[in-house]
N, C-alpha and C positions, 0 to 999 in steps of 0.2 A: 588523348582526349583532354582537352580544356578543364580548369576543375569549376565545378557549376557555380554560375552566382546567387543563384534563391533555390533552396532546400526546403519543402515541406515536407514538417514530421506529421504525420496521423497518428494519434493515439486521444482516441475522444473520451474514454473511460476505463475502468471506474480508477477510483481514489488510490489502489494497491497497483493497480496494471501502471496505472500513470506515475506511480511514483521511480517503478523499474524502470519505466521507457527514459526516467531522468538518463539512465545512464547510453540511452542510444543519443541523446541530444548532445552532452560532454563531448559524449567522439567524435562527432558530426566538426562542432565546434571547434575542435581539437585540430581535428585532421583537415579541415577545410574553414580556417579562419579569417580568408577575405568576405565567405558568401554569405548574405541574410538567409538566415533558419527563420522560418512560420512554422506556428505548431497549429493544429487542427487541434480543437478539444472541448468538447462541454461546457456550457457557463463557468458551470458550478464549480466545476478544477481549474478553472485559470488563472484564481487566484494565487492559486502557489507557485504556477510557472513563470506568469508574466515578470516578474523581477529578474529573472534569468540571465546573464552577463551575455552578451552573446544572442537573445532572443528577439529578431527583431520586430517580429509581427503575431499576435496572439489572434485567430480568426476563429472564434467561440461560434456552437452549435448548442442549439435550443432543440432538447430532446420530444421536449414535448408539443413544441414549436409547430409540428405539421407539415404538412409541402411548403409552409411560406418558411417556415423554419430551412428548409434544403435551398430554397431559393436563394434564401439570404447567404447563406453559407455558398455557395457558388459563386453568386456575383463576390465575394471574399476571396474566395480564392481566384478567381479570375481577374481580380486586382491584382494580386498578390505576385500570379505571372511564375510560377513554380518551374525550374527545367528537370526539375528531378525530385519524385516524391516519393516517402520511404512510409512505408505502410506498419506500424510496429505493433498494428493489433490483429489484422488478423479474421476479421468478417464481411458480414455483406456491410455493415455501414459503412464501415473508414474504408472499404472495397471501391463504395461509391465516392466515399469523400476523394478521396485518390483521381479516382476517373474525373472527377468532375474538376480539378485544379489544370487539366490538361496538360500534365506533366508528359513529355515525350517519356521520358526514363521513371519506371514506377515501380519501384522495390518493394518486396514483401519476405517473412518465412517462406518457409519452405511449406505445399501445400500440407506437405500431412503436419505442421503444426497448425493450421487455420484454425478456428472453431465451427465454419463454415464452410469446407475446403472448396465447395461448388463455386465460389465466389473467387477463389485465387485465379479465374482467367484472366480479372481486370486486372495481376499483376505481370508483366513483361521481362523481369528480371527479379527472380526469387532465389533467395541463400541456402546453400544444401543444408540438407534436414539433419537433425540431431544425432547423434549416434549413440546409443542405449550404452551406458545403462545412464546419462546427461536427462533432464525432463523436467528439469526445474523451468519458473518462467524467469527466471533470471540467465538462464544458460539457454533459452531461446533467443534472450535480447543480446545477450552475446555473442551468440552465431550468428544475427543478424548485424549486429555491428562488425565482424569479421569480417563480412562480405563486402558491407559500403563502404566502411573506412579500417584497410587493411593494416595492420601493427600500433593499433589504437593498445593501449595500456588495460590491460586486466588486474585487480575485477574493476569492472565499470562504475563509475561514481553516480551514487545521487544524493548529491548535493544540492538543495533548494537554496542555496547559494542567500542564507541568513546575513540580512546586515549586523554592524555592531550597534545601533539600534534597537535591533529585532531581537539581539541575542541579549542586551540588558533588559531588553520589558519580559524578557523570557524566564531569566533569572528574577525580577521584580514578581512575575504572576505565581513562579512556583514558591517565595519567601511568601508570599501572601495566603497561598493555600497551607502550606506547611500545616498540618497537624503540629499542635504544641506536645511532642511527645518526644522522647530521649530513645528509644530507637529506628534504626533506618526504618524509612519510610517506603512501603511498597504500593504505586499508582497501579489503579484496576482502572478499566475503559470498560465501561457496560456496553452490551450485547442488541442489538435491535431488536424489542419484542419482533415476534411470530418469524423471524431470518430464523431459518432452519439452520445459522451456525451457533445461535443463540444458546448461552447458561441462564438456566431456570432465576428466578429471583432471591427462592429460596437457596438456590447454593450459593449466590453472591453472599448473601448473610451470611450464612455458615462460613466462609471462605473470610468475611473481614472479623465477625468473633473469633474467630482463630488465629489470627494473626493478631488478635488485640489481644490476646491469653498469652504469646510468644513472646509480647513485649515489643510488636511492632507497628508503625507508624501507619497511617493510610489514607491514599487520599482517592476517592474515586472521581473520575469524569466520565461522562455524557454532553453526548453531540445534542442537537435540538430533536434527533431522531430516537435517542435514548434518552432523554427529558422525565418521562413519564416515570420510568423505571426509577431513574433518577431518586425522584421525589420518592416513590416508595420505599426506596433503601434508605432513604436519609431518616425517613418517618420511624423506621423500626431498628436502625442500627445503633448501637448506643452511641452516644457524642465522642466521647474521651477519646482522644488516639486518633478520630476519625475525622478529616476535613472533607467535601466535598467541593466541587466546579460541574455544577448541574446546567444542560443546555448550552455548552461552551459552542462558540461561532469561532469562524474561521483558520483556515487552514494553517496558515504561517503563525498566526502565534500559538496552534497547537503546536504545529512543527520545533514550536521555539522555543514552548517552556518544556516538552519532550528532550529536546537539547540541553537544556539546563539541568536534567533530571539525569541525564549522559553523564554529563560530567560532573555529576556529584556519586555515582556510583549506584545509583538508586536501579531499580525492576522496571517492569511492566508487565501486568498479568492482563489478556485479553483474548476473546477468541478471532477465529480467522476473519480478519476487516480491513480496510484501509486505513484505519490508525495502526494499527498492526504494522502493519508495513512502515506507514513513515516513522514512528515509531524506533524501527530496524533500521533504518536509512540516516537515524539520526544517532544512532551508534549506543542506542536504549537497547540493555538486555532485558529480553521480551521472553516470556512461558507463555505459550501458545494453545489454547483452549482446542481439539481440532477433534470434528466426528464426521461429516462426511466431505470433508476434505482429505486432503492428501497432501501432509507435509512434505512428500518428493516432488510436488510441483507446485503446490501454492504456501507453503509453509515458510516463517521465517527465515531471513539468509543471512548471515550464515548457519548452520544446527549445528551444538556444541561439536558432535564428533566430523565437521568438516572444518572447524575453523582451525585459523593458525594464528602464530603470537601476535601478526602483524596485522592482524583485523579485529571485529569484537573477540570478548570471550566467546561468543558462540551460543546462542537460541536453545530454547527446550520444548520440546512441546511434549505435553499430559494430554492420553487417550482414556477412553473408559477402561476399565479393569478386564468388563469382558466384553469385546464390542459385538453385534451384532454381525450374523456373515455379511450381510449387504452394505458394512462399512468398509474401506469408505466406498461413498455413493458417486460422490463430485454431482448430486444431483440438488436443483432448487427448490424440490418438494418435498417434504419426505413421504414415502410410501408403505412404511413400515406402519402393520395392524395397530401398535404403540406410541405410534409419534416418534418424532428423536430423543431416542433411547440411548444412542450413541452419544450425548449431549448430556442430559440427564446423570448416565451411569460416570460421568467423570468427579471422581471424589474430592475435598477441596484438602483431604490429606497429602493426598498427589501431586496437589499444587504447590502445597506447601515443601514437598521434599526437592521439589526442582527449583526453588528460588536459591539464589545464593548467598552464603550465610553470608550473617553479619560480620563486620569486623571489629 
């Protein structure tokens, strides 16, 4: 068989999914380097991919867009003239998206990783399923790239493919937040009020008084979605020690002062989100906030006791001391008489003993 010339990737959300799916694009790329790749994806993410080396066509979906939203996205893709489309999420949307690019050959997981599995009929050629005790979403995208592009290079890269550029305003934005303080400096990313993956406000306090008692540096961000919090932490946290980037916009120079933050040796303390992720992607060791998650599949990649010399040091993630039995949930509600208690109960001493010391 011929090797294809237009490849469409789907993977239309979120922030964390699309950062893993980087690594089904590389291989793609890698293994089939004459054909233009189009990525299906979300306005709101395309930011970070379009620069992509390699990416020839970005056909953005407007979620909230409505049937004229599908419309548009169709006629996209039926521009676009797809002979083979690789589904790397996994529902009824990008199910649809897929079907509707009229790709003859349409790749997917394996059904029992779907989140929809009803929906894996629009896919015609699915990659055998996991085999236990593997369930991470990173070792999904890797069996799925097994499948379409065979003796591709493990582990899978995602790389947002920063220019030099992008990588000096990266190192410019984090000299400019820098805390004026003489020890390392440890970045917290606030939580989205009412996300059920959410730390209370009051533990954020507690968590940067404590780190100012240690003798250590701190700087916190917030997206335009953690703003609010933002502002409240700034209001009550003492100055000293403490810089803030309240309402930071877009992706890639998050991406890029996180990279800067890489290679100076610096943390990330966050809980389960899509900076998180890129975050980890950017080779930032990340302590991982997690209560009705589940670090065996959505958790940091790598976790300290998986990694080896030749990757990061390796991810930590802090649970409650005593979690409730219905943790983890992997659910978007919580249902518990108490709220998430599984969230609440994580001590910010906890945090503190998973950072890595200073030097």
């Amino acid at each position: 068989m011929p090797d294809p010339r237009r490849i469409l990737l789907v993977r239309l959300s979120h922030l964390g999914d699309v950062v893993h799916a980087l690594g089904v694009f590389h291989a793609l790329h890698a293994a089939y380097p004459a054909a233009e790749i189009g990525w299906a994806i979300q306005r709101e993410f395309a930011e970070l991919v379009a620069p992509l080396p390699g990416l020839a066509r970005v056909l953005c979906f407007d979620r909230r867009g409505g049937p004229a939203a599908w419309l548009h996205l169709r006629r996209e893709l039926q521009a676009f003239g797809a002979e083979w489309s690789i589904d790397a999420q996994g529902n009824a949307k990008s199910a649809l998206a897929a079907r509707l690019s009229g790709a003859p050959r349409r790749s997917a997981p394996a059904r029992a990783d779907w989140q929809e599995p009803w929906a894996a009929w629009c896919a015609n050629d699915r990659a055998p399923a996991l085999r236990p005790p593997a369930r991470h979403a990173l070792e999904r995208m890797a069996q799925l790239v097994a499948h379409v592009a065979p003796g591709s290079a493990l582990p899978l890269q995602l790389d947002v493919a920063l220019s030099p550029a992008e990588r000096e305003a990266g190192e410019r934005a984090l000299d400019e937040r820098l805390p004026a303080h003489d020890g390392r400096t440890v970045l917290l990313h606030l939580s989205t009020p009412g996300d059920v993956r959410a730390w209370p406000l009051e533990r954020w306090l507690e968590l940067v008084e404590a780190l100012r008692a240690r003798g250590r540096g701190v700087l916190v961000l917030s997206g335009p979605s953690e703003a609010e919090l933002g502002h409240a932490l700034a209001l009550r946290a003492p100055p000293a020690g403490v810089a803030h980037w309240i309402g930071q916009r877009g992706l890639r120079p998050l991406a890029a002062l996180l990279a800067a933050a890489a290679r100076r040796g610096l943390a990330l303390v966050a809980c389960d989100s899509g900076p998180m992720h890129l975050a980890a992607a950017q080779g930032l060791t990340v302590i991982a906030l997690e209560g009705p998650q589940d670090a065996a599949r959505t958790g940091p990649w790598p976790l300290a006791e998986r990694a080896s010399s030749r990757e990061t040091p390796g991810h930590r993630v802090v649970r409650a001391r005593e979690e409730p039995p219905c943790a983890p949930c992997l659910a978007r509600r919580c249902r518990h008489p108490a709220g998430p208690v599984c969230m609440r109960g994580i001590e910010p001493e906890d945090v503190l003993a998973a950072l890595p010391a200073r030097e």
